[in-house]
N, C-alpha and C positions, 0 to 999 in steps of 0.2 A: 652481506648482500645489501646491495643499496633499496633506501626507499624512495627513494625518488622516483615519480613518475612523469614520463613526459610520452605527449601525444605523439605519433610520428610527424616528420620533417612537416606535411603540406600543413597541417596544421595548429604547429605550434607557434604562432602568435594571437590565437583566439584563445577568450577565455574559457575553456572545454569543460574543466573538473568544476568550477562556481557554476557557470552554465546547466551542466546535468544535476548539480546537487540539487539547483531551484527546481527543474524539471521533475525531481522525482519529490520534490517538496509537494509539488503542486495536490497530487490527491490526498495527502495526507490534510492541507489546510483547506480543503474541499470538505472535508470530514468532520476532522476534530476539532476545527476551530468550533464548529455552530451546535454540540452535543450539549454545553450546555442550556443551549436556548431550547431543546426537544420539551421539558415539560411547559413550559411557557406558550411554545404553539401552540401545546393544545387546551390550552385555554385562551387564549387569543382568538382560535380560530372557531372553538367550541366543537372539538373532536373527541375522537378518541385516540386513545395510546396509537392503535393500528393505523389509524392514517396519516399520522407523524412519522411510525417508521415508516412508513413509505417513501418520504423525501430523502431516506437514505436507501430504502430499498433499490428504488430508481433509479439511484445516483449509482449504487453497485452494478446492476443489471445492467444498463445504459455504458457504463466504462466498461465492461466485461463484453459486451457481443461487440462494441466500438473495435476493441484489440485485435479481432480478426478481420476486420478493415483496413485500419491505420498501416496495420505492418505489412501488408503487401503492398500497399498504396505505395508508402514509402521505397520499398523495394526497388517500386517501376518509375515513380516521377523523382526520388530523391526526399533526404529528411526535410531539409529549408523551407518547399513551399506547402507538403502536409502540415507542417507545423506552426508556418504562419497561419495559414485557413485554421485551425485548431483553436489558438490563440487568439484571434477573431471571434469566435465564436463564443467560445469561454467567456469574452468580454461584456458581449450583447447576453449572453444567457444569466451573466453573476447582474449583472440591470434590472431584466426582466426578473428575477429571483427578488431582490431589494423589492421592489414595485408591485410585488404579487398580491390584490388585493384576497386571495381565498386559497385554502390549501391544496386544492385540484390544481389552480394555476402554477404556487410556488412547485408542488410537485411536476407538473409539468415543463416547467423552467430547470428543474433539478436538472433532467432527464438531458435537454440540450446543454446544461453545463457538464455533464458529464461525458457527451460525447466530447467535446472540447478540449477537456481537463486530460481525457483520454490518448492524447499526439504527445503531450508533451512528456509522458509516463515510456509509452511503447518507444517512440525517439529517444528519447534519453537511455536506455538499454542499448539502443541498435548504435547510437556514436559511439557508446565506449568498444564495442565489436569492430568500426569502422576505422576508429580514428589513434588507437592503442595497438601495441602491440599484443596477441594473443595470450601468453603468457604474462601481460599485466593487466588483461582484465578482471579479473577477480579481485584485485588489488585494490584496481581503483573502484569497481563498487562498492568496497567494503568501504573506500576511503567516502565517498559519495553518501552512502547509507549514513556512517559517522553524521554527517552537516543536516541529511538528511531527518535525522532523530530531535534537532532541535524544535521542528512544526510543530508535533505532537508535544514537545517539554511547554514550549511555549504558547501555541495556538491555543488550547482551551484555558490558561489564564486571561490572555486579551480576549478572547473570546466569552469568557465569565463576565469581563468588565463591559464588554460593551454590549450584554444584555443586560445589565443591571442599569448602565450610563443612560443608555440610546436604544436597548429596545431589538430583536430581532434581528431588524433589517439592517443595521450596522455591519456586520458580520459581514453579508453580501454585499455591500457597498465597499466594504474592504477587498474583496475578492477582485473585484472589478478595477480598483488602482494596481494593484498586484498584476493583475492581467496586462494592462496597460503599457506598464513598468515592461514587464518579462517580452511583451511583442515589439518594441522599443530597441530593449537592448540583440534581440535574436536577429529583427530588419537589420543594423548595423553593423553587430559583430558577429555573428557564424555564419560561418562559411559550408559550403553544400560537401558533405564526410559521404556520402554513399558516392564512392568512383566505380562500383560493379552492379551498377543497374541493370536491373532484370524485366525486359521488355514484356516478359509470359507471365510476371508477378501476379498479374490482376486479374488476366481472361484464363477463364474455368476450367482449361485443359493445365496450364500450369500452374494453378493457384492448386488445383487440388495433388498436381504433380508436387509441390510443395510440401503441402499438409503431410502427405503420404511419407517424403521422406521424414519429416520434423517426427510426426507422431509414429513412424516407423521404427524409429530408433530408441532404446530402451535407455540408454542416456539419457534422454531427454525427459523420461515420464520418471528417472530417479531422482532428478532435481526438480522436477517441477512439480509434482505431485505432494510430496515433504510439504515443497515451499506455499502451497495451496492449503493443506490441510495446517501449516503455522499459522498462515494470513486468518484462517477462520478460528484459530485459538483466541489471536489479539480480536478479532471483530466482534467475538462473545460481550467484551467488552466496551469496543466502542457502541456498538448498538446498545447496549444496556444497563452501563454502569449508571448514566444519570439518571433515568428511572429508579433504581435500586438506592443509590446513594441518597437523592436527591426526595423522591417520594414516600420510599419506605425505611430509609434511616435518617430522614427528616436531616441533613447534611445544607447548611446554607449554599446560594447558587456560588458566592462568589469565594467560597470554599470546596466548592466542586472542581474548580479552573485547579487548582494547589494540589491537589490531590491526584485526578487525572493525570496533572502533569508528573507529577511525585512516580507514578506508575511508569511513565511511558520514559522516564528516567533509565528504566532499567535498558530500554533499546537503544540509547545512545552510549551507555556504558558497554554493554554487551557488544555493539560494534568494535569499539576500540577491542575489547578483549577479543574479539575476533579475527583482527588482525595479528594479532598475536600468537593467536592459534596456527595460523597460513604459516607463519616464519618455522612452524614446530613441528606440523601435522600435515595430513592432506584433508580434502576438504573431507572426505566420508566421514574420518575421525571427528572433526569440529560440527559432524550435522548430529551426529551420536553424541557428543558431549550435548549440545543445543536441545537436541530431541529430550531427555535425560533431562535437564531443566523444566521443559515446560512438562512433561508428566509429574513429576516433583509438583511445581506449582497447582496442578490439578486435583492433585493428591490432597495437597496442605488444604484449599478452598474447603472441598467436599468433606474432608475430616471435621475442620473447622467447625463448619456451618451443620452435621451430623448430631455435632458434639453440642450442638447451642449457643455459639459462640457468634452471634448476630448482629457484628459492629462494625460500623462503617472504614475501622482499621484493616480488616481480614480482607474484605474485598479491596484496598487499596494495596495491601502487600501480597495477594496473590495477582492482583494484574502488575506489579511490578515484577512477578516473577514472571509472568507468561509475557511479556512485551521485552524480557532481558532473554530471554529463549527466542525470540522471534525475531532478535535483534544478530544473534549467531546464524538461523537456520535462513534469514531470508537473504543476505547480499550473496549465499552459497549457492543458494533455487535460483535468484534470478542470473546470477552470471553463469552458473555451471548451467544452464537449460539452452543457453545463447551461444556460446562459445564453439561450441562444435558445429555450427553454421555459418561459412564466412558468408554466403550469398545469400542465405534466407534467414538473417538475422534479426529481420523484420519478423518476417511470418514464426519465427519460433519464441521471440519477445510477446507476439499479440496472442498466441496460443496458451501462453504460459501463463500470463498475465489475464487473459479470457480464465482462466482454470482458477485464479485466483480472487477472481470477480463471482466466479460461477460459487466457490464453498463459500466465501463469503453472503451473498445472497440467500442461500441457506441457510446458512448461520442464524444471518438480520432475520429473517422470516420464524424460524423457531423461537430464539429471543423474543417477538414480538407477538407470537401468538402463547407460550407459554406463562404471559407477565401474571400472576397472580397474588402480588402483591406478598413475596415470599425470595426468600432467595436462596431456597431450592435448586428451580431450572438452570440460573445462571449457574449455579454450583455444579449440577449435574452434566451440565452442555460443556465444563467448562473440563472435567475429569476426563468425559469420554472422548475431546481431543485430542486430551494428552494420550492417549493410550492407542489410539490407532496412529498417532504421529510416529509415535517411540516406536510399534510395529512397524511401521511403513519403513523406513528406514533403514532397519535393520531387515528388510524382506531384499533387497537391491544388491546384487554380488558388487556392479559398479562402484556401491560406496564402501568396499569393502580393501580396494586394493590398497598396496603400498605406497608412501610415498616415493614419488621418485628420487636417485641421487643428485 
């Protein structure tokens, strides 16, 4: 079987698969790059814990209700000029974030960076539906996810450094070239992939006529719901590792970047092995091996940390197990949720991806109201993942069938 992917005929001289891999980059270095400047704001700004998670709470919330927007929008006017407007936006919001002289405001700037950050996440799903053939989409988001993995390997090292170099606001002012950069090359080179515009995308009678099928269909709540409850396994961690490492295992900041990265290692490897899996299995099997990983990882945490065992290593190799589990279960959620809607691949991308914003938020908000200076909660938050993911999964007759010959 070859691996080679190519876009169909209209659009293969655009850079399509570099294109979506930044795209789905983008929320990740929305993220992870600035986690570990978290305890630093809040003494910078003379807060508390709670209203620093908030610049990511925001950030979650904000990209999550954005998703059942963007992807109808898209729908009805096409990706090109949602996602310029998007990338625009991103641009002025990562400014106003650097510039924020109080945490209410950076918070507030979060919030429009996120709807922003948000076009280029839900687009980047809906090209590969548009512009690939159906039977290689799964392929290529795995391939995608792959490039995808290096934000997180990378981002919170450069990110460590340039709170330690320059303080904060670096971070955002990086954001902001990045934005710049990606609106640049989108004006230029891609080409408008949605040919089946759907004029009822937007007004109320078809938007909900939409929903109705997406969320009607039990397919769709098998892959996406997995890939929802994985997304809030890894956010256990994004939301709360630097606290934990950083505060209460007393972890230097610019040993936090090495570590974090060290962890989210395991999602760029777990991609590759994922692809691997597709050549061998179908996806149900590869979401049950995945699933199966990250209970494992939940397991080891909470035994660990049961046991006494309260070192800044246990938490870095259990989020390396849970981010290598998240790294199988997630380009399966996000492509298997999308696929079986040629025409409302938007509105099943923004639903899916809303679902995944939505536990996430959850997540950040328990993390944040649980910190007591222990790591306990993270441990426990971090078990009872694993354990409704592994059910979930296995509850779905869908992920059950054979592969085909």
């Amino acid at each position: 079987m070859s691996t080679r992917l190519r876009p169909l005929l209209p659009y293969r001289k655009a850079p399509l698969l570099t294109l979506i891999s930044i795209f789905l980059m983008m929320q990740s270095l929305s993220t992870d790059m600035y986690v570990a400047s978290m305890p630093s704001l809040a003494s910078y700004f003379a807060v508390p814990a709670s209203a620093v998670q908030l610049t990511l709470s925001i950030f979650v919330i904000g990209f999550g209700s954005a998703q059942l927007a963007v992807g109808p929008l898209s729908d009805r006017f096409g990706r090109r000029p949602v996602l310029l407007a998007g990338l625009s936006l991103y641009l002025a919001a990562s400014l106003l974030c650097a510039l924020a002289p109080s945490i209410w405001l950076l918070i507030a700037a979060r919030l429009l960076q996120s709807l922003g950050c948000c076009s280029t996440f839900i687009i980047g799903r809906a090209i590969i539906r548009d512009a690939y053939a159906p039977e290689d989409g799964m392929r290529v988001m795995v391939k995608a996810s792959s490039w995808l993995s290096l934000t997180p390997l990378l981002g919170p090292i450069v990110g460590s450094y340039f709170e330690v170099w320059f303080g904060w606001r670096a971070t955002f002012a990086f954001h902001a070239i990045v934005a710049s950069c990606l609106l640049t090359a989108v004006f230029l080179r891609l080409p408008e992939t949605n040919s089946n515009k759907n004029p009822d995308a937007t007004n109320l009678r078809g938007l909900l006529a939409s929903y109705r099928e997406v969320l009607g269909a039990r397919v769709f709540w098998a892959y996406a719901l997995p890939g929802a409850l994985s997304y809030g396994s890894i956010f256990t961690f994004i939301s709360g590792a630097s606290m934990v490492l950083i505060r209460i295992l007393h972890l230097p900041v610019t040993w936090f970047g090495y570590c974090f990265s060290f962890g989210t290692l395991g999602y760029m490897l777990a991609t590759m092995l994922c692809q691997r899996l597709l050549r061998k299995m179908n996806a149900g099997a590869a979401f049950r091996i995945g699933t199966a990983a990250s209970l494992c990882a939940g397991l080891l945490f909470f035994g660990c940390v049961l046991t006494g065992l309260h070192h800044w290593a246990i938490v870095v190799v259990a989020m390396f197990l849970t981010f290598a589990a998240h790294g199988i279960n997630s380009p399966l959620s996000q492509a298997g949720a999308v696929t079986p809607f040629p025409t409302q691949a938007g509105t099943a991308a923004g639903l899916s991806g809303g679902m995944y914003m939505v536990m996430a938020f959850i997540i950040g908000s328990i993390v944040g109201s649980t910190f007591n200076g222990t790591l306990y909660p993270l441990a426990i938050i971090s078990l009872f993942n694993g354990i409704v993911l592994f059910i979930c999964v296995r509850a779905f007759p869908e992920l059950r069938q054979k592969k085909e010959a």
